[in-house]
LUMZA-544378 format. One line per 5 residues: number of its first residue (from 0); their letters; for each residue y, z negated, x of C-alpha. Coordinates in Angstrom, 3 decimals, always signed. Each point is the difference from the previous one (the first is absolute). Layout:
residues N
NUM	A	Y Z X  ...
***
This chain:
residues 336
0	XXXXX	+14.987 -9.865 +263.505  -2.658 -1.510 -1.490  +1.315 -3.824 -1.448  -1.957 -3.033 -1.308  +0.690 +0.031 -3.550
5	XXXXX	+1.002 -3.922 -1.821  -2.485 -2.094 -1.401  +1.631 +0.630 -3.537  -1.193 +3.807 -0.087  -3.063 -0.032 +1.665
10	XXXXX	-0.871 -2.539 -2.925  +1.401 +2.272 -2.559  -2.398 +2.925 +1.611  -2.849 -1.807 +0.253  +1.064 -0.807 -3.796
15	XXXXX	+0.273 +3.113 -1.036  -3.461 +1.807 +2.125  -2.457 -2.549 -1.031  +0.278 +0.347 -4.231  -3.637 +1.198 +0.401
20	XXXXX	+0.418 +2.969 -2.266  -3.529 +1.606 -0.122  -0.047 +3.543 +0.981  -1.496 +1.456 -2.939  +2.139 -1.875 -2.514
25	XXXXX	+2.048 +2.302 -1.304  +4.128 -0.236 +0.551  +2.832 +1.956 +1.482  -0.127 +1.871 +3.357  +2.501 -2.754 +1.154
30	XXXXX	-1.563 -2.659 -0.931  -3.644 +0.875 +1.701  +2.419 +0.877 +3.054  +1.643 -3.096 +0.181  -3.108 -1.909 -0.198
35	XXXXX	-0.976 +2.094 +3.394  +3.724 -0.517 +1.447  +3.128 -2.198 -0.911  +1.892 +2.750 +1.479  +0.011 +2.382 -3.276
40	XXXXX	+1.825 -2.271 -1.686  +3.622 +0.287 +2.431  -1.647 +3.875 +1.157  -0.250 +1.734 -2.810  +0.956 -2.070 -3.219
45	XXXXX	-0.238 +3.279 -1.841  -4.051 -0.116 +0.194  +0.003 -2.413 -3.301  +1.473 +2.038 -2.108  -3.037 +1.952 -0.953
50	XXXXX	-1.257 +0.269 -3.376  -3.479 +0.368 +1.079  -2.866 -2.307 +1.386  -2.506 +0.407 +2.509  -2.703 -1.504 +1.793
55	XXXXX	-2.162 +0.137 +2.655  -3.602 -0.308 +0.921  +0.066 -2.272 +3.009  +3.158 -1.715 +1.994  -0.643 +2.316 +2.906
60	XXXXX	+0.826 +2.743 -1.875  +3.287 -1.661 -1.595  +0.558 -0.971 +3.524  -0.201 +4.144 +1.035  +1.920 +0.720 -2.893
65	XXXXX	+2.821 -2.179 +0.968  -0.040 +1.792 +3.878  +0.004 +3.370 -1.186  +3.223 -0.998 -1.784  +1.353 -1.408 +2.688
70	XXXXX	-0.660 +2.329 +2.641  +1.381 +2.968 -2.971  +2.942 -1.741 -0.322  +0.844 -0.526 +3.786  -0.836 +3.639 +0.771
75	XXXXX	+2.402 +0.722 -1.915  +2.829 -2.387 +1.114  +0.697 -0.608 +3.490  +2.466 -2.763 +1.026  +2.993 +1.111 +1.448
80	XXXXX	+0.957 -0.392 +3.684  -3.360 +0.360 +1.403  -0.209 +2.086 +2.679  -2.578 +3.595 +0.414  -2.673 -1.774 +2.225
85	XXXXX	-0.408 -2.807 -2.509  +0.067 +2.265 -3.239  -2.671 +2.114 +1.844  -2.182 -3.515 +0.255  +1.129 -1.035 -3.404
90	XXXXX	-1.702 +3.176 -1.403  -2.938 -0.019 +1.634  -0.882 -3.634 -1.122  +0.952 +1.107 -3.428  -2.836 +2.537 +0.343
95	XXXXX	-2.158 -2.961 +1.265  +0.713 -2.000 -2.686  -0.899 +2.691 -2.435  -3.556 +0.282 +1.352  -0.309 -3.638 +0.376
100	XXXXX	+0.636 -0.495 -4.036  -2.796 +3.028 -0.339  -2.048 -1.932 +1.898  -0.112 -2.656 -1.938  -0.735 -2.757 +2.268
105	XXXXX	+1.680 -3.307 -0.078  -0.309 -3.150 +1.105  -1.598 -2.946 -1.144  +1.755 -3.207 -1.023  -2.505 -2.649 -0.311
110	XXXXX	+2.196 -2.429 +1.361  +2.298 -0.980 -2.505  +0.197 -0.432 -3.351  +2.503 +2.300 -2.252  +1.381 +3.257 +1.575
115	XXXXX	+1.005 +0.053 +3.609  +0.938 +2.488 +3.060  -3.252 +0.087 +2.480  +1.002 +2.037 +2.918  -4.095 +0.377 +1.500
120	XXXXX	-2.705 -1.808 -1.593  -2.767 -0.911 +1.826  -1.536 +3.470 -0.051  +2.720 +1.544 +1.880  +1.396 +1.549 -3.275
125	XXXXX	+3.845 +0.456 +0.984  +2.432 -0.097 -3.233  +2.093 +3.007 -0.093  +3.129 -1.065 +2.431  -2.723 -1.280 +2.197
130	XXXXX	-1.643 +3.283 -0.131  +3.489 +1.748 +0.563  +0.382 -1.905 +3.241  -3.472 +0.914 +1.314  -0.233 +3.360 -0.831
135	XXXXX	+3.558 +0.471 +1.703  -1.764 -1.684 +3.320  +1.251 -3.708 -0.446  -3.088 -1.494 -0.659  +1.034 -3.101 +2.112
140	XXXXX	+2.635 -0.453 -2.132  -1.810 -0.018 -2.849  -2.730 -2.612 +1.547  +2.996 -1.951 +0.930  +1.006 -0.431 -3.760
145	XXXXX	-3.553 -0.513 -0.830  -0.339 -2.856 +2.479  +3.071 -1.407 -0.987  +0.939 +0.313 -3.289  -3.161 +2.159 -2.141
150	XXXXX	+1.343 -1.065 -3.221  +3.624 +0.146 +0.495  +2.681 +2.452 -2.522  +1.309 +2.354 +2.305  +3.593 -1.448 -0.361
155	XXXXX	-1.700 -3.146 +0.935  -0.971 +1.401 +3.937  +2.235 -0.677 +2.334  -1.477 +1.368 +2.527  +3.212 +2.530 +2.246
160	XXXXX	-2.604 +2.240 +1.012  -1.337 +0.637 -3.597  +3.616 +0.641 -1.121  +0.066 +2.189 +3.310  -3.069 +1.973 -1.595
165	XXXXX	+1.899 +0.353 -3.104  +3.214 +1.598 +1.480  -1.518 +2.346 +2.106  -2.469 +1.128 -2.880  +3.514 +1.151 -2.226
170	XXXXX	-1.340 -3.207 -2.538  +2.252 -2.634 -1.377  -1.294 -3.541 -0.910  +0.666 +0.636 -3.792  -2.474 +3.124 +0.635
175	XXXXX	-2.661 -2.369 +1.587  +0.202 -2.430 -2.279  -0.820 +2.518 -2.715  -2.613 +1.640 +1.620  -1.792 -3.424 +0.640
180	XXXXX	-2.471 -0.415 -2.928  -1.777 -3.458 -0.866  -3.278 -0.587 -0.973  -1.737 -1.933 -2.291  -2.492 -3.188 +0.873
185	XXXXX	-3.449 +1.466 -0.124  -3.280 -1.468 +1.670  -0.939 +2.718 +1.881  -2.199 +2.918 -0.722  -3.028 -1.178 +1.745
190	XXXXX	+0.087 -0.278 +3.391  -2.610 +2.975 +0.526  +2.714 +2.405 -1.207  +2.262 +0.641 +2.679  +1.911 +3.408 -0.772
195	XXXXX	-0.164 +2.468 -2.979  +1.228 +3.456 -0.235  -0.017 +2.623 -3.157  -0.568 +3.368 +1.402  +1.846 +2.928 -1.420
200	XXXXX	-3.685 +1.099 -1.819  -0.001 -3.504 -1.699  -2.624 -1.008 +1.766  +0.554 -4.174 +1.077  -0.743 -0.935 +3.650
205	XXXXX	-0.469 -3.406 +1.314  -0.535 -1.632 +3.252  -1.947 -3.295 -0.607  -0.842 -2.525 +2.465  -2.674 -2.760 +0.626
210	XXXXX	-0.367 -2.435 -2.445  +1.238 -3.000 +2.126  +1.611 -0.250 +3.313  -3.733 -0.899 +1.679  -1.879 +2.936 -1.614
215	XXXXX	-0.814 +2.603 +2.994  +0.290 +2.941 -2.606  +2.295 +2.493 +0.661  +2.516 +2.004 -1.901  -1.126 +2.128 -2.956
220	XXXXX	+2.093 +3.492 -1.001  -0.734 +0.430 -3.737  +0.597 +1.612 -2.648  +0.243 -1.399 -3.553  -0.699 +1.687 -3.137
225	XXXXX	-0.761 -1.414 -3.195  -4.018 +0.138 +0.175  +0.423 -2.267 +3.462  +1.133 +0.346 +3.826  -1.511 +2.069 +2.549
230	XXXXX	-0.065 -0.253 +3.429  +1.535 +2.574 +1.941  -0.040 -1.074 +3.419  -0.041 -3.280 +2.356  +2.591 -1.387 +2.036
235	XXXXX	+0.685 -2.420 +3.089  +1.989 -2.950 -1.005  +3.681 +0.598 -0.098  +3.033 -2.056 -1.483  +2.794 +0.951 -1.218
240	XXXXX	-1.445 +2.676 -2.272  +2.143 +3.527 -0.123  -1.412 +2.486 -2.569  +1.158 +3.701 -0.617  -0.889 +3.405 -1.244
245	XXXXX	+1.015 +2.379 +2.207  -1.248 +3.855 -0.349  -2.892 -0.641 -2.472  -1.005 -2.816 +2.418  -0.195 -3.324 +0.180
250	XXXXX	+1.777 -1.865 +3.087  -1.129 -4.379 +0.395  +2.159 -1.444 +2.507  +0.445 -3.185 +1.382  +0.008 -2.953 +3.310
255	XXXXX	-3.247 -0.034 +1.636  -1.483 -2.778 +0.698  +1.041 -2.028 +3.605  -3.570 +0.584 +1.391  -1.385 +2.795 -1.985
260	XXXXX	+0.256 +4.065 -0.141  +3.490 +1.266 +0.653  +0.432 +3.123 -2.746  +2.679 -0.861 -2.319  -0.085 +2.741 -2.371
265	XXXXX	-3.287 +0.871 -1.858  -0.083 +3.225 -1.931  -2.122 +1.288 -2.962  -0.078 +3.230 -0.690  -3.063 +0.016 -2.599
270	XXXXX	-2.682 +0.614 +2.313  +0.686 -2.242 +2.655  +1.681 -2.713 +1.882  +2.442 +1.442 +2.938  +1.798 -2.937 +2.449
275	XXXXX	+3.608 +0.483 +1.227  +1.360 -1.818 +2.723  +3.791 +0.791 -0.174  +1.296 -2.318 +2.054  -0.118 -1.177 +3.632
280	XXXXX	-1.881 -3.175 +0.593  -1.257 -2.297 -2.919  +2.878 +0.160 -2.356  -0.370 -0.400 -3.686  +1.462 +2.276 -2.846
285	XXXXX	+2.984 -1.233 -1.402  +1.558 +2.831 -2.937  -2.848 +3.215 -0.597  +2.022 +2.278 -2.055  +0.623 +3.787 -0.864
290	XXXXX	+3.437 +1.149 +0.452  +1.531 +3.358 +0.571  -3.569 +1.606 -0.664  -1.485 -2.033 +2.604  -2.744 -3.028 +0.912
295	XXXXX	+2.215 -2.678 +1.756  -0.939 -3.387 +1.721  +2.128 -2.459 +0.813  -1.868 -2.741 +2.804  +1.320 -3.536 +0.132
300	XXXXX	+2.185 -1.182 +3.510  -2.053 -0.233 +2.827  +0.276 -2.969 +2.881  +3.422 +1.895 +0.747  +0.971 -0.153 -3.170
305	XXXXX	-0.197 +3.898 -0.261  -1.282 +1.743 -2.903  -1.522 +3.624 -0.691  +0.475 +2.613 -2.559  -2.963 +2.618 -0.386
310	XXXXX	-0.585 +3.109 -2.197  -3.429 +1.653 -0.197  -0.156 +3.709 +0.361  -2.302 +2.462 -1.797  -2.559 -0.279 +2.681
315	XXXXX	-0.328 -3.583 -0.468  +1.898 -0.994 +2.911  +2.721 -2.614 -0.015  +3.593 +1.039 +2.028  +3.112 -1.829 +0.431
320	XXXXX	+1.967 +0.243 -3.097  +3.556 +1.375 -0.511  +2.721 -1.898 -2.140  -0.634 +0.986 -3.912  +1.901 +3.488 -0.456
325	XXXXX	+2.054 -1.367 -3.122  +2.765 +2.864 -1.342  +3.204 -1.461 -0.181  +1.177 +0.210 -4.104  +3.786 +1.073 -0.775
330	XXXXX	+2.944 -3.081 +0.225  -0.248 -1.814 -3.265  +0.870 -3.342 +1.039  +0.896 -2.488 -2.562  +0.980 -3.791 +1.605
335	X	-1.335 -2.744 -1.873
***
């Protein structure tokens, strides 16, 4: 169960996350991951005992760094007493998480000063248990915490359905709370940038937006090198901003607008700009992923509350998608 932690050691955490240690100062592998997560310090002590510094070029890739460990480290140690169907979901987030740290994108925390949990900005940018829940087809529940509670540690939401989540996922709270990262106060990018992707070839996409909320121009796919930015192609408006590479293509996805064009997905495949409508009526994209091989889209609940998990085929087509095929990995279970 997920508990509300006492006033004493959320204090010490926040403490402890917000000792502003620059990313490319050089110290210990602990110390940059402690700066990320107050969790190292009780997780894995061990981490500051090496002799050598390093540093890093941005906090969004300290804050990757500091997943990848995680997620290595919980493939690799299961809790005890969880049963098959929830060690079959606890892999296949683990797999999520791993291509959410290559992704690269975080959210923003322009909201407070010093280091804190954001669980989705204002973008839509879902930290990594928020991303977990969505991608396993609880979006609600991670709008619910959003709503509620966006800045909250995770041993800080009491919310029974989130520790519901949790259980049935094969995660304990000590295993959320390690996952969740924090992020530094930063004014934000500019809002014209509203995603940004590195493709495999090194080449840097961005989708940028109108220059202020009344401007009628639409959204720009480009492509930045160091002599300037192209444009590749034009887009409708969409919010929420969901940016892959998928098969030497680029996938945008998004929400439509209330009153305007319905595709959700917008693909670029170098030549030209392709529309996907996944998803029945005008629901928006909530997690655009690869896993197991494979384009996935994940819509947001609909007036039911229902959502809808797509994969796109070869042919371009988008058919209802089965549950991740995750192999299950030989009993090493170690209780914490």
């Amino acid at each position: 169960m997920l508990r509300i932690i006492t006033f004493a050691f959320a204090f010490s955490a926040i403490g402890i996350t917000t000792a502003q240690l620059a990313p490319q100062r050089p110290a210990t592998a602990g110390q940059h991951m402690l700066e990320v997560n107050a969790q190292w310090a009780s997780m894995r002590p061990s981490l500051f005992e090496g002799p050598d510094d390093v540093r890093f070029h941005s906090d969004a890739e300290r804050i990757a760094e500091h997943l990848h460990r995680v997620q290595r480290h919980l493939s690799t140690h299961t809790p005890a007493g969880i049963g098959p169907e929830a060690r079959a979901h606890r892999l296949a987030l683990l797999g999520a998480l791993e291509a959410y740290a290559d992704g690269g994108r975080f959210p923003i925390n322009d909201v407070v000063p010093g280091r804190a949990p954001v669980f989705i900005d204002d973008n839509g940018t879902a930290c990594a248990v928020g991303h977990l829940m969505i991608v396993s087809g609880h979006a609600d529940i991670a709008d619910h915490v959003h709503r509620a509670m966006n800045l909250a540690y995770i041993r800080d939401i009491a919310l029974p359905e989130v520790a519901q989540w949790a259980t049935d996922h094969g995660f304990t709270t000590n295993e959320l709370a390690w996952i969740q990262p924090t992020y530094q106060h930063m004014r934000m990018r500019g809002p014209e940038v509203l995603a940004t992707q590195r493709l495999s070839d090194g080449e840097l996409i961005l989708v940028i937006g109108p220059a202020d909320a009344r401007s009628t121009q639409k959204l720009q796919l480009v492509r930045r090198t160091r002599t300037g930015d192209k444009v590749l192609a034009r887009l409708p408006m969409l919010s929420s901003i969901q940016l892959v590479e998928y098969d030497g293509r680029v996938f945008v996805g998004g929400v439509p607008p209330v009153n305007g064009p319905s595709p959700e997905i917008f693909e670029w495949s170098g030549a030209k700009l392709v529309k996907h409508d996944p998803f029945p009526g005008p629901l928006g994209v909530a997690a655009l992923y690869v896993a197991d091989g494979k384009l996935r889209a994940h819509s947001y609940p609909d007036s039911t509350g229902r959502t809808y998990e797509r994969i796109c085929t070869e042919a371009g087509k988008w058919m209802i998608a089965d549950p991740i095929a995750t192999p299950m990995e030989p009993d090493r279970t170690l209780p914490h």
